[in-house]
N, C-alpha and C positions, 0 to 999 in steps of 0.2 A: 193371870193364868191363861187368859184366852192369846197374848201375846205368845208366849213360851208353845202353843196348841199349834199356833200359825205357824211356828218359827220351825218345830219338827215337820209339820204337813206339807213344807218347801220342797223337800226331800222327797216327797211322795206326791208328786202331782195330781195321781188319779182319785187320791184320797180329798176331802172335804175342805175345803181353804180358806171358809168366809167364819173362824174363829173369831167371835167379838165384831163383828159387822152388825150394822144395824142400819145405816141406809146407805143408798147410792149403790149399789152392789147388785150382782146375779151368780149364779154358780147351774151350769147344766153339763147333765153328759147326754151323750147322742150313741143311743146301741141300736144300729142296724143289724136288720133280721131278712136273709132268705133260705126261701127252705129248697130242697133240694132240687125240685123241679122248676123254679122262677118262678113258678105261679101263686106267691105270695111273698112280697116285697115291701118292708116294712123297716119305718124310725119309729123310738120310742126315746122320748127326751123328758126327764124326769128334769127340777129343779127348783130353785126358792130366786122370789127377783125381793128386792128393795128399793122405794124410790127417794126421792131426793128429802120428802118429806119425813121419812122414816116406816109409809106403810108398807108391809109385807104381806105378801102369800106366796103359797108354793105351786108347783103346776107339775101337769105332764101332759106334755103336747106327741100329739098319734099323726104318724105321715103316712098316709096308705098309698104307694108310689103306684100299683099297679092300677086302682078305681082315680086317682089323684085327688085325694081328697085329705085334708084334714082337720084334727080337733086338736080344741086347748081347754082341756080337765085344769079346772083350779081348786086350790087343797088350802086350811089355814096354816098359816106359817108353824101353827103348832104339832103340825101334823108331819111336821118336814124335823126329823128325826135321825141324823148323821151319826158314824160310829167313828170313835178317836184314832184308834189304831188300826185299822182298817178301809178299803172303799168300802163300805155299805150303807145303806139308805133308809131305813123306813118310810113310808111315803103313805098316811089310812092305812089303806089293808092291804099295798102295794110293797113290793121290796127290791131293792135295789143291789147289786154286786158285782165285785169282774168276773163270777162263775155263774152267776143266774140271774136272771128274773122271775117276779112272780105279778102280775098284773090282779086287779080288780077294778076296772072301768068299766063305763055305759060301752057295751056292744063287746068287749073284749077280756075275757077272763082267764086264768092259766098258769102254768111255770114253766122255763124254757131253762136246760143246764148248760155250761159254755164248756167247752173242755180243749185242750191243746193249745192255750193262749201263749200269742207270740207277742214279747213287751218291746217296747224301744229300747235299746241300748241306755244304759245310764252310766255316765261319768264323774268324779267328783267334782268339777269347772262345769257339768251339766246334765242334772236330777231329771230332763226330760226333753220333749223336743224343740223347746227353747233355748234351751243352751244358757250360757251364760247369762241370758234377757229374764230367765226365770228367776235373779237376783234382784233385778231391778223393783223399787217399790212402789213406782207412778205409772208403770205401763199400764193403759188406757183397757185392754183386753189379754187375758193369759189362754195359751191353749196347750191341752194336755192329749199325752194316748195311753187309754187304757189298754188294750188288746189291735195288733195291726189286722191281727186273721185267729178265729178259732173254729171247732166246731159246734153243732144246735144238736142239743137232744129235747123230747115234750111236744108236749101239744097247746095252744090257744083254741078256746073256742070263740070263734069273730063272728059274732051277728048271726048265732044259733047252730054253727057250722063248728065241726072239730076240724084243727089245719095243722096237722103234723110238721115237723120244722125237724123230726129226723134225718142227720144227713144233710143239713143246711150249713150254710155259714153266716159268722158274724166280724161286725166289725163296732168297738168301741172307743171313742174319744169324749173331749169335756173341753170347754171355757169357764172361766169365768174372769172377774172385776166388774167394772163399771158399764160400760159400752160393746157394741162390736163397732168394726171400724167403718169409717166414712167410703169406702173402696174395697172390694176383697172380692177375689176371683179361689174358691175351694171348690177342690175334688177327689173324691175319695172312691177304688174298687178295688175290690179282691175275689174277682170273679175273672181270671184272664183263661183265656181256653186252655186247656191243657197243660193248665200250672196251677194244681189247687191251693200248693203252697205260696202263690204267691199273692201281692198286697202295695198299693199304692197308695199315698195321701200326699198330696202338693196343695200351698196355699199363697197366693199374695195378697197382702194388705197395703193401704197407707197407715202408716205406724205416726201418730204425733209424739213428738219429742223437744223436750226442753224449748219451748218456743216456736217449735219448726215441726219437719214430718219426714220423713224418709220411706221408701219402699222396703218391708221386708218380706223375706219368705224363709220356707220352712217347707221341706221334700223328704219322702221316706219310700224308697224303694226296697220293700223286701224279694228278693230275690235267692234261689238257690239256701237258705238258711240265714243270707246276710243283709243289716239293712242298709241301704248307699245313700249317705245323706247329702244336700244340698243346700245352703241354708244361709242366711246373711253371716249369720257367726261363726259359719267354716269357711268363708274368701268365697265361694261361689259367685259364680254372673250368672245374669237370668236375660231372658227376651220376653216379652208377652204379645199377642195379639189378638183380635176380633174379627172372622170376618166370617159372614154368609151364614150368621149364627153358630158358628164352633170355635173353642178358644185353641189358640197354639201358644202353648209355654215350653219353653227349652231353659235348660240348667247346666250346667258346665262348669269343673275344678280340672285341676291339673292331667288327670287323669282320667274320669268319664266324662259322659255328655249324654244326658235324658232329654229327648225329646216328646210331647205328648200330645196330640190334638182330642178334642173331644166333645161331645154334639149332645145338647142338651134333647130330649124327648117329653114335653110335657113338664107338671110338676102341679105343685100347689103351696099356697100361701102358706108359711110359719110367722111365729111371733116373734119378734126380737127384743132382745135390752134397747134401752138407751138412759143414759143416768138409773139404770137400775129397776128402770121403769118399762114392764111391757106392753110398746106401743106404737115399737117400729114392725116392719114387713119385710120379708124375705120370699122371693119364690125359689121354690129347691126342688129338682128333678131326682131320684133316685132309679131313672130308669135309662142313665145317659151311656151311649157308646164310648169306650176310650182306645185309642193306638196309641203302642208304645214303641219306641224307638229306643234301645240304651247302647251307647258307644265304650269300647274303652281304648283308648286313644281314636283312632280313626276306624277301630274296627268294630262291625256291628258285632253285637254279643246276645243282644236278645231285639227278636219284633214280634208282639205280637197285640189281640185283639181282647179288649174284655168288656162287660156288662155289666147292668146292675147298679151304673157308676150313681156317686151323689155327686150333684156339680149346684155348685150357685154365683152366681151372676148378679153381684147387687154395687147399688151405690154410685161413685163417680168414677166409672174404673177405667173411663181414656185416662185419669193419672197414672194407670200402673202399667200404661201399656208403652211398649219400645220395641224397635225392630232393631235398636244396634243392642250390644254384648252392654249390659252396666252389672254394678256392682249394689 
């Protein structure tokens, strides 16, 4: 049963995928929150880890991007409550969905509704934005998009204070399997001036494989209504590099060329997987500047500036880094 659970949930990324798991495993999603004025800046990453042993618990870890501070609320695995046909969560007395949230934590209580969700494009060769990688059954780390951009209706009360979030936006995504990976350079805003509609997420990883490793990535530019993907599994090349603490990643098919610098401001420690187990660290800024640069052939078609970004910088990521054009 739990095989046949998984085999439909393929299809639906944002929905729950650790059917019949029971170690070695994690599953989170990550919904950012600001509300309309920036002056409150906020992850909220609900999920269930698994270690190699077989123990489990569930958590929700809180990134407060403006104070940089965060917590990791941990819940009994029995309390981590998934719905079949649907994303949605139970979490205690927390809830989980791609139209809302409803919190009840230390310092932070509340419900927030999501409305005008903008989904990935989905094709039969590719249920999300892994593409055809979403077939494969040993990849190390899976990543999903719930929502690229929508908007925040509600209020949280944070540490005795009511914080309206009408007139904010949000952004949702999810991993899970086993690990994150040994390298990875993500960044994620949809706060670009004077483009509310618009929404960016670029990721490089090292990816192991059958023996070996290769560089992947995976880019979603929403733009104008559409999204321009870049990704190992559409022929895309990529560049990466580091300097002077801001990353430059450029992307390029036949047809366009994304360029994007962007400058980490701060952040604070998250927990991570590894074998399933939460016990690695990550530091993640949600308060990063981003330029964007997009071409289509040699002509500029959009540049502009956005806020609010999430960016992280973990791992061994001189491997992901190149100044010539690869694949």
């Amino acid at each position: 049963m739990s095989f046949f659970k998984r085999l439909h949930s393929l299809w639906y990324p944002e929905r729950f995928q650790g059917w019949g798991r029971n170690s070695n495993y994690f599953e989170g999603w990550y919904f950012k929150l600001v509300d309309a004025k920036g002056e409150a800046v906020y992850a909220f990453i609900p999920g269930i880890a698994m270690d190699a042993s077989g123990a489990k618990h569930a958590f929700i870890q809180v990134l407060d991007g403006i104070n940089r501070e965060a917590a990791y609320h941990r819940f009994e695995a029995t309390d981590f409550k998934p719905e079949k046909n649907r994303f949605a969560v139970q979490l205690g007395d927390n809830f989980f969905a791609a139209d809302r949230i409803r919190l009840n934590i230390p310092g932070i209580e509340g419900e927030l509704l999501f409305s005008e969700l903008t989904y990935w494009p989905k094709f039969l060769y590719a249920p999300g934005i892994m593409g055809w990688f979403s077939f494969i059954p040993f990849m190390e780390c899976y990543h999903g998009i719930v929502s690229l951009n929508h908007q925040l209706e509600g209020t949280l009360r944070i540490k005795g204070q009511d914080v309206s979030f009408d007139g904010g936006k949000g952004y949702t995504e999810k991993d899970w399997g086993r690990s994150f990976p040994n390298a990875w350079i993500w960044l994620q805003t949809n706060h670009f001036e004077g483009n509310p509609g618009m929404s960016l997420t670029a990721s490089v990883a090292n990816i192991p494989w059958i023996g070996s490793h290769f560089i992947g990535y995976i880019v979603g530019l929403l733009w104008k209504g559409k999204v321009y993907r870049f990704a190992t599994y559409t022929g895309a090349m990529m560049k990466a590099d580091l300097k002077h603490g801001k990353v430059f990643l450029s992307f390029k098919d036949r047809r366009y060329r994304l360029e994007i610098i962007a400058e980490q401001t701060g952040g604070a420690e998250l927990i991570s997987p590894v074998s399933g187990d939460m016990k690695g660290k990550v530091n993640e800024s949600i308060q990063a500047t981003v330029n964007v640069h997009f071409f289509e052939k040699e002509r500029l078609v959009f540049e502009g500036d956005a806020s609010h970004g999430g960016l992280e910088i973990a791992g061994l990521v001189d491997r992901l880094l190149t100044q010539k054009w690869r694949r």
